[in-house]
Every structure is written in C-alpha cells, then in structure tokens.
N, CA, C and O atoms as CSV, one atom per row, in Angstrom:
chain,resi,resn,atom,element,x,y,z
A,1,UNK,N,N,4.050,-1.818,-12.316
A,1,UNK,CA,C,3.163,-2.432,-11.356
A,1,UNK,C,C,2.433,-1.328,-10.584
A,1,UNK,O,O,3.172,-0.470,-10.101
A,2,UNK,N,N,1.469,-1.229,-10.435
A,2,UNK,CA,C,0.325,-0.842,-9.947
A,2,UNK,C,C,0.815,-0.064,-8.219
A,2,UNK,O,O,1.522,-0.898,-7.653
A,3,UNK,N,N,0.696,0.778,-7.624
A,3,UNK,CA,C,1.249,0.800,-6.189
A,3,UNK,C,C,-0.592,0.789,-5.428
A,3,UNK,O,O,-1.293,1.597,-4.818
A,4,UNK,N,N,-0.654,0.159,-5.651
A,4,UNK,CA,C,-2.383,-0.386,-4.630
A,4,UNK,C,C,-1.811,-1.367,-3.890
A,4,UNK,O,O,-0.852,-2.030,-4.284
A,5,UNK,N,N,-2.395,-1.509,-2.739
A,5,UNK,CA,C,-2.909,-2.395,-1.893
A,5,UNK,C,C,-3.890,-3.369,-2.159
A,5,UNK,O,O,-4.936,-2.856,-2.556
A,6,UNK,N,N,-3.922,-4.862,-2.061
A,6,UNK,CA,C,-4.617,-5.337,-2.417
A,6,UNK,C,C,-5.629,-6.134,-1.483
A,6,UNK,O,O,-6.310,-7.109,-1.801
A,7,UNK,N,N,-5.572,-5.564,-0.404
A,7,UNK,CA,C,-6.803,-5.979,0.436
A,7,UNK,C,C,-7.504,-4.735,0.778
A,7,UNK,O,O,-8.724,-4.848,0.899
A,8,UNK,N,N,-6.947,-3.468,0.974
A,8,UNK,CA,C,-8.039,-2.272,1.418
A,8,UNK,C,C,-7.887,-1.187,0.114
A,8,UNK,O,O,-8.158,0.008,0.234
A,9,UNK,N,N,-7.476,-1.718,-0.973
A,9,UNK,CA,C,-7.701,-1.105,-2.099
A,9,UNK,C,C,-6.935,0.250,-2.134
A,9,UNK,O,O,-6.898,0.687,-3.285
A,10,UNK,N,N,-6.273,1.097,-1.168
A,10,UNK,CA,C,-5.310,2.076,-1.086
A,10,UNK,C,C,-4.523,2.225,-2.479
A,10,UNK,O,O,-4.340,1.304,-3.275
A,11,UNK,N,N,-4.229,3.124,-2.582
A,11,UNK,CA,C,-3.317,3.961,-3.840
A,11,UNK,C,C,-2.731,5.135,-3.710
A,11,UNK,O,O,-3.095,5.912,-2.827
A,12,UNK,N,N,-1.725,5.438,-4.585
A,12,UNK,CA,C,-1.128,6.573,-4.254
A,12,UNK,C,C,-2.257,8.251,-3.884
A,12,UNK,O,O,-3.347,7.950,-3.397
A,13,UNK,N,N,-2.102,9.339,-4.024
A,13,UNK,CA,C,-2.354,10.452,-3.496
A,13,UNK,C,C,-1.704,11.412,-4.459
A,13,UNK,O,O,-0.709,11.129,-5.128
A,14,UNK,N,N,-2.326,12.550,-4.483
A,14,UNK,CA,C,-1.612,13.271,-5.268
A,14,UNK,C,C,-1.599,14.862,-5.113
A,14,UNK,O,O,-2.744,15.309,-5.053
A,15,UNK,N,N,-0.670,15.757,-5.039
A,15,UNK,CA,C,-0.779,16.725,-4.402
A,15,UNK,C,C,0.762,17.374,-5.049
A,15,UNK,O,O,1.373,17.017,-6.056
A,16,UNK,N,N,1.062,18.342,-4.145
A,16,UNK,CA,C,1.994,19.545,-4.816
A,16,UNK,C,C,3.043,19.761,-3.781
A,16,UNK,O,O,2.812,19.873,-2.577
A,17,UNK,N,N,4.604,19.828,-4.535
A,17,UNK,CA,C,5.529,20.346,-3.886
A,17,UNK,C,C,5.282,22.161,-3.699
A,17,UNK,O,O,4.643,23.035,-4.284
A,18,UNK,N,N,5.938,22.094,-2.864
A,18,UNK,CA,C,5.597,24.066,-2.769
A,18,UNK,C,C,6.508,24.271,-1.910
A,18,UNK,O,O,6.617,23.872,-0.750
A,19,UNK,N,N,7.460,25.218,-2.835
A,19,UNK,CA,C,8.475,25.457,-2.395
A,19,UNK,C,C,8.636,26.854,-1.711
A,19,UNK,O,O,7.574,27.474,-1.756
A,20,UNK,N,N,9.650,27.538,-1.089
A,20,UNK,CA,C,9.439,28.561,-0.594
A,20,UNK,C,C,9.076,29.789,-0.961
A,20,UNK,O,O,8.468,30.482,-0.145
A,21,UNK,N,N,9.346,30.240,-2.126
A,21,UNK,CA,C,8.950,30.507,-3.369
A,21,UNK,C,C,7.432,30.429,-3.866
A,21,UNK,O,O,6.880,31.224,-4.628
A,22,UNK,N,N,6.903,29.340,-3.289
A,22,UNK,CA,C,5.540,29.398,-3.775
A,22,UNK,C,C,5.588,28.710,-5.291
A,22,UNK,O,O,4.554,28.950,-5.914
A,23,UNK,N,N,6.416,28.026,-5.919
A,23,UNK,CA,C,6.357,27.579,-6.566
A,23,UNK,C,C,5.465,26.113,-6.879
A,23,UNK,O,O,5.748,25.534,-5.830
A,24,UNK,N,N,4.797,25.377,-7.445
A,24,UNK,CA,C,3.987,24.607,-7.033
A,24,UNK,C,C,4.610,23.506,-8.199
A,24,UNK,O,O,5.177,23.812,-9.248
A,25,UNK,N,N,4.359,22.305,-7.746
A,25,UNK,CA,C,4.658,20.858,-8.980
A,25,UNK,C,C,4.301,20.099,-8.592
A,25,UNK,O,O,4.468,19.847,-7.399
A,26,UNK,N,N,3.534,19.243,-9.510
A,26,UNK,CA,C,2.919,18.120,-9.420
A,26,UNK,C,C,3.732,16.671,-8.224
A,26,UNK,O,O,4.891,16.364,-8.500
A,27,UNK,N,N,3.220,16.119,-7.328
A,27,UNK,CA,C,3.761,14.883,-6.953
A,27,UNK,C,C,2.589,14.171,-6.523
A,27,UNK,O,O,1.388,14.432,-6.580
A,28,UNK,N,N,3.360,13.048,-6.007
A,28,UNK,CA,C,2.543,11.949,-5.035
A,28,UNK,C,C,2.696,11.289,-4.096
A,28,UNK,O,O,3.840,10.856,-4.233
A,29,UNK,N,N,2.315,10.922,-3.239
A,29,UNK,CA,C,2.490,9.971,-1.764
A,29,UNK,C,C,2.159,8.396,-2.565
A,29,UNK,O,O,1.135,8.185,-3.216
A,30,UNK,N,N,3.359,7.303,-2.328
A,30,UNK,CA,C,2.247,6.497,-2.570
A,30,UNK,C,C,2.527,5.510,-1.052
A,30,UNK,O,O,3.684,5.487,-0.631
A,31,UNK,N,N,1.739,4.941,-0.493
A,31,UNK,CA,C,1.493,3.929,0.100
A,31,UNK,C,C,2.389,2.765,0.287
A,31,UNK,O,O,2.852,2.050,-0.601
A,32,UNK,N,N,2.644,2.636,2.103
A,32,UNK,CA,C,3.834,1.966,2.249
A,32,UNK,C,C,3.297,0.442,1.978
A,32,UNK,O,O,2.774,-0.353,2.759
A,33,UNK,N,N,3.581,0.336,0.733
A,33,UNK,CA,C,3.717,-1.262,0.436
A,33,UNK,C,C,4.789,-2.391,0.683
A,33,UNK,O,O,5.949,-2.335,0.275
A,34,UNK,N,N,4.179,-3.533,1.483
A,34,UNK,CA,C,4.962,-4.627,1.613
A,34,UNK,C,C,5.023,-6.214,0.898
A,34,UNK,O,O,4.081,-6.911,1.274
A,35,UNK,N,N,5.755,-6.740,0.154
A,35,UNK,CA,C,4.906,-7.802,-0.094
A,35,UNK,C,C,5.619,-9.062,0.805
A,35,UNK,O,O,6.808,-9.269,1.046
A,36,UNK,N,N,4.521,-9.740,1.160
A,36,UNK,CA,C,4.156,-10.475,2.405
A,36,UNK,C,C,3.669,-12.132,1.938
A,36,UNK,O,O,2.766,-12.262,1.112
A,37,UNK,N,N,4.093,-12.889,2.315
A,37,UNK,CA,C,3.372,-14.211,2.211
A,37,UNK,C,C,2.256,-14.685,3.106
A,37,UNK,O,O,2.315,-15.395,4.110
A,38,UNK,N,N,1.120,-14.070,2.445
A,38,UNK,CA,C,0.315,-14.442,3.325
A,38,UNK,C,C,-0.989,-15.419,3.118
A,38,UNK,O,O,-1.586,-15.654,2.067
A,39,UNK,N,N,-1.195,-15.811,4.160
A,39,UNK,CA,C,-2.469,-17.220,3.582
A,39,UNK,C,C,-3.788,-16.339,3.036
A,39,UNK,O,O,-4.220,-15.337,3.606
A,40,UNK,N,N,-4.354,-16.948,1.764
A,40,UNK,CA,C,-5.549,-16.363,1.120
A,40,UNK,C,C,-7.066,-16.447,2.303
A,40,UNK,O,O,-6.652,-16.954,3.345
A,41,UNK,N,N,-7.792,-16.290,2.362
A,41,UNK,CA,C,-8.843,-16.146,3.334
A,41,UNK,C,C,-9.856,-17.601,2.949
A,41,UNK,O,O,-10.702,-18.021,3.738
A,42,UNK,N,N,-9.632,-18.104,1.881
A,42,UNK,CA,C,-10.651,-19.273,1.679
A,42,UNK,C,C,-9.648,-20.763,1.492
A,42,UNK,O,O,-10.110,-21.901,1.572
A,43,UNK,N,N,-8.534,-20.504,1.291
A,43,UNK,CA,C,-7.270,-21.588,1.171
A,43,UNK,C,C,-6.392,-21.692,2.481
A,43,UNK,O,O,-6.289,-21.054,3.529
A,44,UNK,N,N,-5.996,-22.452,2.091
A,44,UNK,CA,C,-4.616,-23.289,2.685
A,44,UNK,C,C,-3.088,-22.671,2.213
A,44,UNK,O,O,-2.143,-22.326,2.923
A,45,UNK,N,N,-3.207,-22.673,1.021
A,45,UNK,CA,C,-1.987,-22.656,0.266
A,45,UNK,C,C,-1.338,-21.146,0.787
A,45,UNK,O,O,-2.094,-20.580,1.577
A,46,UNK,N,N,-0.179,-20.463,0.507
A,46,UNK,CA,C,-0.172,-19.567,0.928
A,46,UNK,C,C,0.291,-18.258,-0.645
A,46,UNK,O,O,0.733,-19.045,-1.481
A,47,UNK,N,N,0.351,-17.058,-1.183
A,47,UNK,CA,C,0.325,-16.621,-1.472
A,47,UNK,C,C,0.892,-15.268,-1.629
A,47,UNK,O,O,0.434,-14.470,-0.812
A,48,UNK,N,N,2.013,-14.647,-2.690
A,48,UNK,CA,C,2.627,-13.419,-2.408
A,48,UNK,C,C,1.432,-12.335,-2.607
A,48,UNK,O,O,0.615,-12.426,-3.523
A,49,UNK,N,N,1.430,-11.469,-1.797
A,49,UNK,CA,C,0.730,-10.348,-1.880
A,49,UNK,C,C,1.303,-8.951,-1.510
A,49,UNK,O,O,2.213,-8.890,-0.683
A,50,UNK,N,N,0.765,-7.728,-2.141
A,50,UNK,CA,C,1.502,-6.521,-1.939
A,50,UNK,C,C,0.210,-5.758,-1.156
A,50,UNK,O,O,-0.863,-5.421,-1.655
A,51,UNK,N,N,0.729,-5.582,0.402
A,51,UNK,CA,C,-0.494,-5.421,1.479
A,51,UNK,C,C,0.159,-3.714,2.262
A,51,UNK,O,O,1.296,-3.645,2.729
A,52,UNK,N,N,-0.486,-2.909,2.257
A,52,UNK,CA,C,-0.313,-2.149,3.325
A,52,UNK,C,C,0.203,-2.264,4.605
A,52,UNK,O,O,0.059,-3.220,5.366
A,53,UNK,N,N,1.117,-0.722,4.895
A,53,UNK,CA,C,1.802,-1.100,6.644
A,53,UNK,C,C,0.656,-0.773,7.243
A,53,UNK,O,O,0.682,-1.614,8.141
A,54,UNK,N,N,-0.327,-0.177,7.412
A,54,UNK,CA,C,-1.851,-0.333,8.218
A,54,UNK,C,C,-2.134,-1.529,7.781
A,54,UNK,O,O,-1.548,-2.281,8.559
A,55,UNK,N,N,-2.544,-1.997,7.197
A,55,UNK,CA,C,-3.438,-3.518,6.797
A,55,UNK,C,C,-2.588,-4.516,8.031
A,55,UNK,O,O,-3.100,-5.003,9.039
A,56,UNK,N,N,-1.558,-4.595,7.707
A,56,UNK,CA,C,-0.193,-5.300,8.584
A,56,UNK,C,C,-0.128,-5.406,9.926
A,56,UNK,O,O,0.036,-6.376,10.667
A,57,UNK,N,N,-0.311,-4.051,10.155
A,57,UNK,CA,C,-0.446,-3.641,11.954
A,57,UNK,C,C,-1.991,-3.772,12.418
A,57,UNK,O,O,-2.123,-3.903,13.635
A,58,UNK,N,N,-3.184,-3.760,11.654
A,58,UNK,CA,C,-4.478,-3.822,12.300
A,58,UNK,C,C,-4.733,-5.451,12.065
A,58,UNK,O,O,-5.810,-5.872,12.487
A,59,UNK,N,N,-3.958,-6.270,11.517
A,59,UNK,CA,C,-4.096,-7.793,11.330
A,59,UNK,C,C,-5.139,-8.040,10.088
A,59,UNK,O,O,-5.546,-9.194,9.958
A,60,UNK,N,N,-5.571,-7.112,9.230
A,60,UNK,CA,C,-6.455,-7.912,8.364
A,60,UNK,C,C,-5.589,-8.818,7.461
A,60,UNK,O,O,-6.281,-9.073,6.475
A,61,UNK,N,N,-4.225,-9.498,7.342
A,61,UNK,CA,C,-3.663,-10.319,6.915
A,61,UNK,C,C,-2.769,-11.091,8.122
A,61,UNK,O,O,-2.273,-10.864,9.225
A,62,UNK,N,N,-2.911,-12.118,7.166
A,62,UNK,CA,C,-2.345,-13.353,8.530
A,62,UNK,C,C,-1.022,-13.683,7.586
A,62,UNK,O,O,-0.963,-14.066,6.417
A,63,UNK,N,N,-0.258,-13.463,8.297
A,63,UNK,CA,C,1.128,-13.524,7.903
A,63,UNK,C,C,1.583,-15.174,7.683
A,63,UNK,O,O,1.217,-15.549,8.797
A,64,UNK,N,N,2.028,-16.206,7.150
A,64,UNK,CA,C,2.193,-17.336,7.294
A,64,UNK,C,C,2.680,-18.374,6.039
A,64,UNK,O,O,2.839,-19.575,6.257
C-alpha cells in the first residue's frame, strides 16, 4: 500500500543515513499516516481514509 496521504497528496521523502563515519545509505521519512473514518466532502455516508497528522490537526477532514 502506497504511504500517501489522500487529501494533501504527501508521500514519503528520501534522503541518507550518515553515520559518524561519514558513511552514507539510502532511507526515507514517510508521513505520519492515520486511517480515520471520515465523511467524504460531497456525501453523507462515511468512509475509511488514510489522512495525514497535519491534515488532522488543521481540520481539512471532518472526523465522523
């Protein structure tokens, strides 16, 4: 499964361990995903979705 966000489109990041050494290796950050039941924006019904902890805390999903 995909680690995106599906309302602000977010995805992992990608960047390098570096160790003391100076040694360098591939990694990634990905994005604190939650999945949330939340109501769709044109429905009633309500819907699982996998939403960002920013998306969450600035309210662009209505929890319900």
């Amino acid at each position: 499964m995909a680690q995106v966000c599906s309302i602000c489109g977010k995805g992992p990041q990608f960047g390098n361990n570096v160790s003391h050494a100076n040694n360098k290796t591939r990694r990634r950050w990905n994005p604190n995903l939650q999945s949330v039941r939340a109501k769709a924006p044109n429905s009633t019904n309500r819907q699982r979705v996998r939403v960002c902890a920013s998306c969450l805390r600035s309210g662009k999903v209505t929890k319900g």
